[in-house]
N, C-alpha and C positions, 0 to 999 in steps of 0.2 A: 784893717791891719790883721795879719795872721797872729797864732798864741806867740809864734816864739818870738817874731819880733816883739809883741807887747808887753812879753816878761821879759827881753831883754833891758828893755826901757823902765820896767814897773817891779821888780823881782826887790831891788835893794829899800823901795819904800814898804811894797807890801809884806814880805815875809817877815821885817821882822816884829810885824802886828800881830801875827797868827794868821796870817792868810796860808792857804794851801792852791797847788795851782788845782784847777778842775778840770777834771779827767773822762768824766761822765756828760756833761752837758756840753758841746760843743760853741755855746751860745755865750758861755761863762770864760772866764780869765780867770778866778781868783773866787775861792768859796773860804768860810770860816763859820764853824760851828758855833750855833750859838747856845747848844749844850753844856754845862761845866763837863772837862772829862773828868772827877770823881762819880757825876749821878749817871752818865751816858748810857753804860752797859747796863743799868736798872731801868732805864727812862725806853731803853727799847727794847726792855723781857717787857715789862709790865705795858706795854702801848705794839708790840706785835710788830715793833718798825727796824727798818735795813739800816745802816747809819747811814745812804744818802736817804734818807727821808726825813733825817733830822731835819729841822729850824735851821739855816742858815742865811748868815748874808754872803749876799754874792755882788759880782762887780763883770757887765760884759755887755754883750750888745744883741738886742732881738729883731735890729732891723726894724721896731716900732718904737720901743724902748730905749733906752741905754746909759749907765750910768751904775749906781746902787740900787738895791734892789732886798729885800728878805725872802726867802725862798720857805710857806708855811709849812708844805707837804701836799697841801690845796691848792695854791696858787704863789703870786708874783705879788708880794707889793713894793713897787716903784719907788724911790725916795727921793726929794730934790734936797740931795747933797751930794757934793764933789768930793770933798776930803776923807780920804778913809779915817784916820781919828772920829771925828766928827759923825759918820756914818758908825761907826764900834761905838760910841757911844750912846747913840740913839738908839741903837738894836741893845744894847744894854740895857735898857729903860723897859724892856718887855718881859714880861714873866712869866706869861704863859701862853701855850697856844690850846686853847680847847677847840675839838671839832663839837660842831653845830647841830 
């Protein structure tokens, strides 16, 4: 399924979670920070990062993948969960991401 058909179909559940469509990854439908925006603009002077390099969850399809997903800055991790709520949730439950 192309983006616009999938936001056609997916636009009135996900936006009004805080999803934004994704613009950058071609792979993605739907990204949502998982920065608060009060710290954002501190969290990438002090960490040297683009704000797509923030933490976010994302929702699309890689052809291997597909589904929800967190996006660390490193990598992809995969979630088995359907429900965006339920996915905002769980990525709620994280609090930090430190590199290694």
């Amino acid at each position: 399924m192309d983006k616009e058909s999938f936001y056609k179909e997916n636009d009135l559940t996900f936006l009004p979670l805080g999803f934004e469509h994704e613009k950058i990854d071609q792979m993605f439908y739907y990204s949502k920070c998982l920065i608060k925006d009060d710290i954002k603009q501190e969290v990438m002077k002090e960490n040297g990062l683009a704000e797509e390099d923030l933490p976010a969850l994302l929702i699309g399809n890689t052809g291997i993948n597909q589904g929800f997903c967190v996006y660390t800055g490193f990598c992809f991790v995969w979630l088995n969960i359907t429900d965006p709520v339920e996915a905002i949730e769980y990525a709620s439950k994280i609090v930090s991401f430190e590199p290694i």
